[in-house]
N, C-alpha and C positions, 0 to 999 in steps of 0.2 A: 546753614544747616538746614523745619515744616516748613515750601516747607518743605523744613526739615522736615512732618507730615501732615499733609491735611486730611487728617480723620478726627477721630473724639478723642477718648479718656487714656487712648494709647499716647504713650509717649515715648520718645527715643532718645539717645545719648546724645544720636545728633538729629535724630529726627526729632522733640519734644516742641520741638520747636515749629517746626511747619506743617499747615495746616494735611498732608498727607500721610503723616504720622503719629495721629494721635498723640498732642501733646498730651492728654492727662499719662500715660501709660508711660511716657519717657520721663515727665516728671517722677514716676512713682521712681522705676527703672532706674533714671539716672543716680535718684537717692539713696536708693535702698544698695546701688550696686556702685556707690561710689569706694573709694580705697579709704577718705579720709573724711570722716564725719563733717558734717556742715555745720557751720557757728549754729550757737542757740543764745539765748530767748529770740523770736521773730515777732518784730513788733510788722504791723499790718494797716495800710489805710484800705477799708472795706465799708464805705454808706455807702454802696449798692448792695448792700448782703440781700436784703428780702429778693428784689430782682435776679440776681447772683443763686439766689436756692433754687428758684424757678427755672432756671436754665440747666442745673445741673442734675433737677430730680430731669426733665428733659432727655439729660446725656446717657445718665443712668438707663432712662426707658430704651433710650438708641443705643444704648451696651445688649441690654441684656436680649431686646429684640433682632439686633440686625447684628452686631461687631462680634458678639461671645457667640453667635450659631456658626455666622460664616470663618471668623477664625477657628474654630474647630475643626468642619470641613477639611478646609483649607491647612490645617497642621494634617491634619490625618489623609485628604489624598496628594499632595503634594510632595515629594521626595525632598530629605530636607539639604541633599545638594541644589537640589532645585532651588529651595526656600532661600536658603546661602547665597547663592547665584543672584536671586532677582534684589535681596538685601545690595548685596553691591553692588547693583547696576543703579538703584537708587541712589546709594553715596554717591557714587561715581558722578550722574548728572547732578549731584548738589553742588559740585568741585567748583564749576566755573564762577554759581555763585556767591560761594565764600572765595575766593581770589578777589573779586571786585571789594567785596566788604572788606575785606585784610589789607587792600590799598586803601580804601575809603579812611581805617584806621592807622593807615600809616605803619602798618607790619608788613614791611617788606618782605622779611624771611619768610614768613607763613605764607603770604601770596605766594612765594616760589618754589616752597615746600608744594604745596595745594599743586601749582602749576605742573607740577615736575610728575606730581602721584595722580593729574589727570592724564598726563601725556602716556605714562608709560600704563595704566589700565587701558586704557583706549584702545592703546597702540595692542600692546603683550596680553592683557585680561582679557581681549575680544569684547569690545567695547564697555567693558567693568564687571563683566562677568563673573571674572575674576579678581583678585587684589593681589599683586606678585609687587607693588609695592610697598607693601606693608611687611612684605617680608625681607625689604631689603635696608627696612629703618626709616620709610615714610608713612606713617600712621596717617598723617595728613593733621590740618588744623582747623576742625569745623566751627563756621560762627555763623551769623546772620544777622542783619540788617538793626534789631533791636539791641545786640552788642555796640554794633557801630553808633545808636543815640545814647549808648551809654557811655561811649569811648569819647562822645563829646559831649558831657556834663546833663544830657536831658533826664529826671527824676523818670522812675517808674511809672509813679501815679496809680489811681486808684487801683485794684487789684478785681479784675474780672472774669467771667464763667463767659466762654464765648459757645455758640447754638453749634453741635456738630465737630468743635476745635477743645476744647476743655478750657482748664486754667491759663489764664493769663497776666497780663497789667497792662494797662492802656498803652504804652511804651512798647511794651510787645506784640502786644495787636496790630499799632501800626508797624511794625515791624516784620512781622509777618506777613500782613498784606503788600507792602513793599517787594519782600521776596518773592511772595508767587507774580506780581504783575511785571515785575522787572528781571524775572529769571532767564541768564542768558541762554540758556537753553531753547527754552518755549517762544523767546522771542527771534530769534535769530532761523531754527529748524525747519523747514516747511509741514504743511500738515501730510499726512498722520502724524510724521518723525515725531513731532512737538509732543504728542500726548503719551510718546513711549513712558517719559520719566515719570508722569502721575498715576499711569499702572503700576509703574514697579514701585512706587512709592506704598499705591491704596496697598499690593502685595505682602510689601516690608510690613508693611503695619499689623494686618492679619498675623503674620509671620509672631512677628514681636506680641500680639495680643494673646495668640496662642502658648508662647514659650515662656510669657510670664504671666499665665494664667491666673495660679496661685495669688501672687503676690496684689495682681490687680482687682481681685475679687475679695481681697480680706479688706480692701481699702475702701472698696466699693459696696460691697453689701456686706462687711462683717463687722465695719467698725458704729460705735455710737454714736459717732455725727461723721458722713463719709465726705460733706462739703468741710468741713473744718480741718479733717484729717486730706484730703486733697491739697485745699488752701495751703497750707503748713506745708505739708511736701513737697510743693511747687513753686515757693516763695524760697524756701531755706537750700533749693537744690539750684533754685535760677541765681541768685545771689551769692552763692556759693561759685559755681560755675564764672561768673562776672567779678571774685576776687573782693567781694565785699566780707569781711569779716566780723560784722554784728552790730547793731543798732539799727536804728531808723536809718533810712539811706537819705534823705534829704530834711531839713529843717521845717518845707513847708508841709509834711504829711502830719497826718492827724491819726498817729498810731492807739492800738490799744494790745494789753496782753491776749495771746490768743489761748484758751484754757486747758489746748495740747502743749503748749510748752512749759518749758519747766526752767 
């Protein structure tokens, strides 16, 4: 899936995940837009909190200075076939990436699934332009590299604010950096080809930043602790997403109540 995006506070359903997607924005996004509410209470291991504020009053300042002006633009001069278009030219080059993570995991169907819905946008969407497989019953199955240390027993770990990426957990950090350095895409393409997917990624995100404007600015400048209410959103939506259904995820964390949950 960042990245599924590597941006800031945006986050994507499937992009939340890589660093051109503004995980925070997919975090909120996936949450708030999910069908079926996410387990509660979240318990949290977080001693890097002090550290952890400082990076996200950071993210904050790199929202509201550079991600909320130019996704504005960017929704207002951009035609939003357009806007649709370069979204799925992003899935599209995430495809090969989660095929390797879906074997990695030993989901074969979903490799083939993936495999089948990269071939035919390539091929029929004009290189993902389009999604004519989703219309035919492959949604596809997005994952990434930090599912796969979850698919084989590695805890989360402590829970981090990364500089320019948003919400995290050490688990998913290296996880993420895993998928940008080893995406078959960018490794395989010659240059320029290579850099096509991290435009249409930084794009998708603008995209997504703009169309959930609202929702990412009530979390972000309207709530009364917008690190707590992040935190929260992006633990209870990533855990959710990974089929965890409530408590601590592993024995050795050192959780505490978080005072948004209930």
């Amino acid at each position: 899936m960042l990245l599924k995006i590597p941006l800031f506070f945006a986050v994507s359903s499937e992009t939340g995940r890589r660093v051109a997607r503004v995980t925070g924005l997919i975090a909120v996004v996936g949450l708030l837009g999910a069908c079926t509410p996410p387990p509660a209470p979240v318990t949290m291991n977080d001693p890097g909190e002090a550290g952890n504020r400082q990076v996200h009053a950071f993210n904050r300042g790199l929202d509201r200075a550079l991600l909320r002006p130019a996704s504005s633009v960017y929704g207002g001069a951009v035609p939003e076939p357009l806007q649709t278009g370069l979204s799925n030219l992003a899935s599209n080059l995430d495809l090969p990436g989660d095929v390797v993570n879906n074997v990695l995991q030993g989901r074969i169907a979903n490799a083939a699934e993936n495999t089948t819905r990269f071939a035919i946008n390539t091929v029929i969407g004009i290189g993902g332009l389009f999604d004519p497989a989703k219309a035919i019953g492959l949604p596809g199955k997005p994952t990434d590299f930090g599912e796969t240390l979850h698919r084989y027993g590695a805890g989360e770990g402590r829970y981090v604010e990364l500089p320019g990426v948003g919400p995290s957990t050490v688990r998913d950090a290296i996880g993420t950096a895993v998928d940008i350095a080893a995406n078959p895409v960018r490794l395989l393409l010659p240059s320029p080809e290579k850099y096509v997917g991290t435009a249409a990624s930084v794009a998708s995100t603008l995209g997504d930043r703009n169309r959930y404007s609202d929702t990412v600015e009530s979390v972000l400048y309207d709530s009364a602790d917008s690190y707590a209410q992040a935190r929260l959103l992006y633990l209870q939506n990533r855990r959710f997403e990974l089929g965890q259904t409530g408590g601590a995820e592993d024995a050795f964390l050192d959780p505490y109540e978080d005072p948004y949950a209930e």
